[in-house]
C-alpha positions, 0 to 999 in steps of 0.5 A: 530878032532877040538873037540878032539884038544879042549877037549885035550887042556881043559884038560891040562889046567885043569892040569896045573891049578891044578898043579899050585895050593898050599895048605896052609895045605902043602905048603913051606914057599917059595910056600905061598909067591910065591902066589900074595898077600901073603908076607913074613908075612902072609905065616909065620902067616899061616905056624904057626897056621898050626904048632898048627893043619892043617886047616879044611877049608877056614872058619878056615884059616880066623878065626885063621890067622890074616890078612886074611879075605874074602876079601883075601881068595877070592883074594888068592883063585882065585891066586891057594891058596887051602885048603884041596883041595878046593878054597874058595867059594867065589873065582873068577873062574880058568884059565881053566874055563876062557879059556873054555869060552872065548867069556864070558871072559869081562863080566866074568871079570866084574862080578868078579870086581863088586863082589870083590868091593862089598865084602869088602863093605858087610863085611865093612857094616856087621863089622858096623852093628855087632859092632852097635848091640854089642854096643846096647847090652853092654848098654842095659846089662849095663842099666839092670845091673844099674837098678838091682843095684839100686833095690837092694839098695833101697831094702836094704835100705827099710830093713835098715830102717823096722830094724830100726823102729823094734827097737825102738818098742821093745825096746819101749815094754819092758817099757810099760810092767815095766809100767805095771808091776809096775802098779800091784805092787802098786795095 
């Protein structure tokens, strides 16, 4: 009987949460800003990139609503924000499934805040060193550009310079041939 009542209740709570849930393919201006977290301004971002093409996934909705990072997803998320159905994998769990597990409710709470303060610093860290590494590269790009530039110019100044000297050797030639040439007429 007590199982039943718990599987009963589990359900329901299964229900509501999946009731409770918005999908930012479908929801109302209104539904977006009735989600923790998500203003005026975000919703009208997301009802506008939805208006181009609805999302594909959570990695879209990232990509193409400026504001919205993993930090938020996972914040939005966990506040019944869906797309396609799905929450974002990075999420902290439902409802339900906290209270299935109630006697793991603070270490869950817990591991969800160790996890939320160690996302952003991931991604902070991450943003530094993918910015290091595209520095790194635009000098290295630069460095290579600069050295076949000056490659290019001191060969073209070795060619300036063997034109240079071709020069005065032909223009020298034909003398030495009217020096000869005025040898054998006088001969």
């Amino acid at each position: 009987m007590i199982k039943k009542l718990i599987v009963t209740v589990l359900a329901w709570f299964a229900f509501a949460a999946m009731a409770a849930s918005v999908d930012a393919n479908k929801a109302s201006q209104a539904d977006l800003d009735g989600i923790k977290g998500i203003g005026p301004a975000i919703a009208g971002k997301i009802i506008d990139e939805r208006k181009k093409a609805p999302f594909k996934d959570w990695q879209d909705l990232i990509d193409r609503v400026k504001g919205v990072g993993d930090a938020n997803a996972a914040k939005f998320s966990a506040e019944g924000l869906t797309v396609n159905g799905a929450s974002f994998k990075g999420a902290a769990p439902a409802p339900a499934a906290a209270a299935a597990k109630k006697e793991d409710k603070p270490a869950a709470k817990a591991d969800d805040k160790q996890a939320a303060a160690a996302a952003p610093a991931e991604d902070k860290k991450a943003a530094k060193k993918k910015a290091a590494e595209e520095k790194k590269a635009e000098k290295a790009a630069a460095a290579e550009k600069a050295k076949q530039d000056k490659e290019a110019a001191a060969a073209a100044k070795k060619e300036k310079a063997a034109k240079k000297e071709a020069k005065p050797a032909a223009d020298a030639k034909p003398a030495d041939a009217k020096a000869s040439d005025a040898k054998a007429g006088k001969k």
